[in-house]
DOGU-95139 format. One record per residue (C-alpha): y, z, x. Coordinates in nm, 2 decimals, always signed. Example, Ala and Ser with C-alpha at 12.3 -4.5 7.8 and 13.67 -1.06 7.14 Angstrom:
// residues 2
[r [-0.45,+0.78,+1.23]]
[r [-0.11,+0.71,+1.37]]
***
This chain:
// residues 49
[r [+6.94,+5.65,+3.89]]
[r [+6.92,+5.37,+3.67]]
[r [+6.66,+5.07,+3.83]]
[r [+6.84,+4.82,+3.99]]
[r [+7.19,+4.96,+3.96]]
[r [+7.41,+5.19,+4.24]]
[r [+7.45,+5.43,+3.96]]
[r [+7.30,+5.85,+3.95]]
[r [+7.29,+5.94,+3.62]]
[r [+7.18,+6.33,+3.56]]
[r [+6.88,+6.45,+3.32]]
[r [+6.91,+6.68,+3.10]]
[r [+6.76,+7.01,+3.27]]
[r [+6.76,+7.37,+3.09]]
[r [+6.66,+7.59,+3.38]]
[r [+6.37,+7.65,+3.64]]
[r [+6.10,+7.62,+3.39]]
[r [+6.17,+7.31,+3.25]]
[r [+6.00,+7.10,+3.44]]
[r [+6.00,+6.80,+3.17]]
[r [+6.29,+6.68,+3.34]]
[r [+6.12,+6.63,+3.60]]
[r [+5.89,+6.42,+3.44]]
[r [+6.22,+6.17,+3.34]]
[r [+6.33,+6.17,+3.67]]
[r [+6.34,+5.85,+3.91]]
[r [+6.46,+6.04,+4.23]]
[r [+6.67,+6.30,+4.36]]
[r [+6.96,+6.44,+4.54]]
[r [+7.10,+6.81,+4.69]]
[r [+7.41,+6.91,+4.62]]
[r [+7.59,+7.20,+4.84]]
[r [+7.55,+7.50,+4.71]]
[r [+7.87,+7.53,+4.39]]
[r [+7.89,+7.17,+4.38]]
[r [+7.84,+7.11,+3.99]]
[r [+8.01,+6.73,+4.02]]
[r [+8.06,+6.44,+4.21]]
[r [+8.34,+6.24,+4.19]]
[r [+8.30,+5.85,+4.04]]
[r [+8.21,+5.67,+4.39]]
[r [+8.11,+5.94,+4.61]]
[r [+7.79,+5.79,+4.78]]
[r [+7.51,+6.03,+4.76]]
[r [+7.13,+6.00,+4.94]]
[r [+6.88,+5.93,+4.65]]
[r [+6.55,+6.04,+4.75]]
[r [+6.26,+5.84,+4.52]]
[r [+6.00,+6.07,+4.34]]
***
């Protein structure tokens, strides 16, 4: 999520132990299990890390 925007951006993330990303990350969000996108507008919960 970019700082004072409405938009979720994804990190780059190359499997379970990668936790770098991590490191980049702002927040997150859950996805159903399958879902690999989300359509342009979809509102999603953001949880801050």
């Amino acid at each position: 999520m970019l700082i004072g925007t409405d938009t979720v951006i994804p990190i780059d993330y190359h499997g379970s132990a990668h936790l770098n990303s991590y490191s980049e990350a702002f927040g997150i969000i859950a996805l159903d299990e399958g879902v690999f996108e989300i359509p342009a507008g979809e509102i999603v919960y953001v949880r801050q890390i």
